[in-house]
N, C-alpha and C positions, 0 to 999 in steps of 0.2 A: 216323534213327528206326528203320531195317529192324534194324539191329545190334541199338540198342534192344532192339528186340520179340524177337529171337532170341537173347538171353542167359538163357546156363544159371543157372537159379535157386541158389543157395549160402548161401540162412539157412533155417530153418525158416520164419520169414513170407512169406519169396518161393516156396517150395513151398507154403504154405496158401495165399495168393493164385491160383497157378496151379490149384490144385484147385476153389476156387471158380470159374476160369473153364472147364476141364474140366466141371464139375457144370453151365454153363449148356448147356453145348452138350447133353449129354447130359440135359439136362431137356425141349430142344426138341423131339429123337428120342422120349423119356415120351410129351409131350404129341400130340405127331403122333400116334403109335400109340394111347394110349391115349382123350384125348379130342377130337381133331381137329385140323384144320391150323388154324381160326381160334386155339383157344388157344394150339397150339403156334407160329401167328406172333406170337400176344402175347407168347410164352415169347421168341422170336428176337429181338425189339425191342433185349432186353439184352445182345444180344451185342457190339454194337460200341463199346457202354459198356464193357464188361468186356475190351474191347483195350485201349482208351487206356491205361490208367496203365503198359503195357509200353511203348508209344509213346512218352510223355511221361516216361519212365524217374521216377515218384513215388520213393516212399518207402516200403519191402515194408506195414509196418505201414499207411499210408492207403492202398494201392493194393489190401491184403486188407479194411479196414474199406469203401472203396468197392465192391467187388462184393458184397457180404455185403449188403448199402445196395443195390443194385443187384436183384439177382434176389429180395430179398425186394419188393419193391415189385412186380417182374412176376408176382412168383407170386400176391401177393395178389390182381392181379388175377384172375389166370387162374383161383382159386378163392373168388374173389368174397368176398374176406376187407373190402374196401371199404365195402359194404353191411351185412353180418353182424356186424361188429365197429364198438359205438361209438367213434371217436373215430378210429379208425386210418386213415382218409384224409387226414384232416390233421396226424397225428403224420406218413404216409411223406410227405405234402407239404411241413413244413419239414423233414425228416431227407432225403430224396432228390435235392428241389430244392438244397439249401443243396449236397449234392456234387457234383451235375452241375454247379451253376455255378464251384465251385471249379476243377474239371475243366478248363468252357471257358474258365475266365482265364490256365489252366496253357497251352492251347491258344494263346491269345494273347498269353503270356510267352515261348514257342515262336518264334512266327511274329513277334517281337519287335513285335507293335502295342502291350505293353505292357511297361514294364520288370516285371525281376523283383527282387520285395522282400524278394530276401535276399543281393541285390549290393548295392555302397555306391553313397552316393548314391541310392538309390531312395526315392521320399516312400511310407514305411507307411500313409499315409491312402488311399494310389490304390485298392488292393484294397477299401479300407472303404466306398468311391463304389462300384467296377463289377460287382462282386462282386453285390450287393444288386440292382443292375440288371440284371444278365445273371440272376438268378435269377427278376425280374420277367417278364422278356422270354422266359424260357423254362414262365413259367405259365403268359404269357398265349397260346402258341404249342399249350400241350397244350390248356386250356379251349377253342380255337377245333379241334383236334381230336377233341375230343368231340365237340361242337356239331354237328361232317360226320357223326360217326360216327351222333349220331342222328337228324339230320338224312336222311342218304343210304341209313345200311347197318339201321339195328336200335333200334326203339323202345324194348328194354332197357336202352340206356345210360342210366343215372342223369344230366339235368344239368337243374339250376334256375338260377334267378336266384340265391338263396342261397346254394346249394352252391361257386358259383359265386367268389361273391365271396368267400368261406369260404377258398375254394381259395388265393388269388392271395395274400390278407393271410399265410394259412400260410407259402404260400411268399416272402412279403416279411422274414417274422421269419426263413426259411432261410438267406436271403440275406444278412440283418446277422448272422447266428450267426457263418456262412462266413466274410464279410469280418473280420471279427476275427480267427478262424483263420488266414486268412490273410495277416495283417497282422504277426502273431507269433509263426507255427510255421514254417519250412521243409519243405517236402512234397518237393521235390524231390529227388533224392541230389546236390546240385551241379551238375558239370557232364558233362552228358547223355555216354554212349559214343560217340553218333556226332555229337559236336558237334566243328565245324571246328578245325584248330589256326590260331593267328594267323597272318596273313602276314608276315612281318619286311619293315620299314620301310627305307625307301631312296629314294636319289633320283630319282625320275622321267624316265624315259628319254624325249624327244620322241621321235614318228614319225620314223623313218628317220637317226637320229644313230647309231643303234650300228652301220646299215652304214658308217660314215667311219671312216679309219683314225685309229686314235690318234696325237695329236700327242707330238712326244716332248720330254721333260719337260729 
C-alpha cells in the first residue's frame, strides 16, 4: 500500500487527483488562518479520505471524482452551504455517502473480508447487499455525531428528528446508487503495485526432513 501511495502520477487524471488532495491540505492551512481551527478541523476531516484512493490504488478518474465529492462536502460545511442552500444536504448525503461506502468495500476487498467483483467467480450481487449497508452504517455513525456535537459542543448544529431521518434515507438511496456501480464498473486499476507475487506451489517439507540426507535413487 506504501508503494501505492508513493507512485509518481503519469495521466492527466492522476495529476488532477493529486491536486485536488494538495488543494485539501492547503485549504486546512486557509481555514486555520483565516477562519479558525474549529472550521479549519472540519476542513482536516477530509484528508484522510483523500489518501485512500492512493492507498487502495482506484482508478485516476474515481479516485479524482472522489476528492472533488469529498472536500466539496467539507467545504460546504465549513461555509454553512447546508443550511443556506435548499436541498444540498441531502443531494452531498446520497452523492458523498454513496462514495465513502464504495471506498470502505474497496477497503474490505483489500483486507480480503470481501471478494473483489471484478475477479472471476465473484457473485455481482455482493457489492449490491453491502455496499447499501456500509453506507447505512456510516449515516448512522455521522447522525449520532452530530447529536454529541449538539449535544456536548454548540447549540448551532442543525439536528431534528426530521432532518434526521431525511439524512439516513438519502444516504440509503447513496448506497444502492454505489452498489450498482459497483457491481458493474471496475474502480480499481487491477492488480494493486504493492500486491504480493504468488508463492509457487510445491510439496510440503515436514519439520526436520530436509536436515536428512538424501537417499540415493
Amino acid at each position: 500500500m506504501v508503494r501505492d501511495f508513493l507512485r509518481r502520477p503519469s495521466t492527466p487524471l492522476e495529476w488532477a487527483a493529486d491536486v485536488v488532495r494538495v488543494a485539501g491540505l492547503v485549504g486546512v492551512v486557509v481555514a486555520l488562518i483565516v477562519l479558525g481551527p474549529v472550521d479549519a478541523g472540519v476542513a482536516a476531516i477530509a484528508l484522510p479520505a483523500l489518501a485512500a484512493p492512493r492507498l487502495l490504488a482506484v482508478r485516476p478518474g474515481f479516485d479524482l471524482a472522489f476528492g472533488v465529492t469529498v472536500l466539496v462536502a467539507a467545504w460546504s460545511n465549513v461555509l454553512d452551504l447546508y443550511r443556506s442552500v435548499p436541498g444540498w444536504d441531502l443531494l452531498l448525503h446520497v452523492v458523498c455517502t454513496g462514495a465513502l461506502a464504495v471506498m470502505l468495500y474497496l477497503v474490505l476487498v483489500r483486507a480480503e473480508v470481501v471478494a473483489d467483483p471484478g475477479t472471476s467467480g465473484a457473485r455481482r450481487r455482493t457489492p449490491m447487499v453491502i455496499v447499501p449497508a456500509l453506507a447505512l452504517a456510516l449515516g448512522a455513525v455521522w447522525e449520532v455525531v452530530e447529536w454529541i456535537g449538539k449535544t456536548f459542543v454548540s447549540d448551532e448544529i442543525y439536528v431534528t428528528y426530521t432532518d434526521t431521518i431525511g439524512d439516513l434515507v438519502a444516504d440509503g438511496v447513496g448506497g444502492l446508487i454505489a452498489g450498482l456501480v459497483v457491481a458493474r464498473v471496475r474502480l480499481t486499476r487491477g492488480e494493486p503495485v504493492s500486491a504480493p507475487r504468488p508463492r509457487p506451489r510445491g510439496r510440503r517439507v515436514p519439520p526436520g526432513e530436509a536436515d536428512l540426507p538424501s537417499r540415493p535413487r
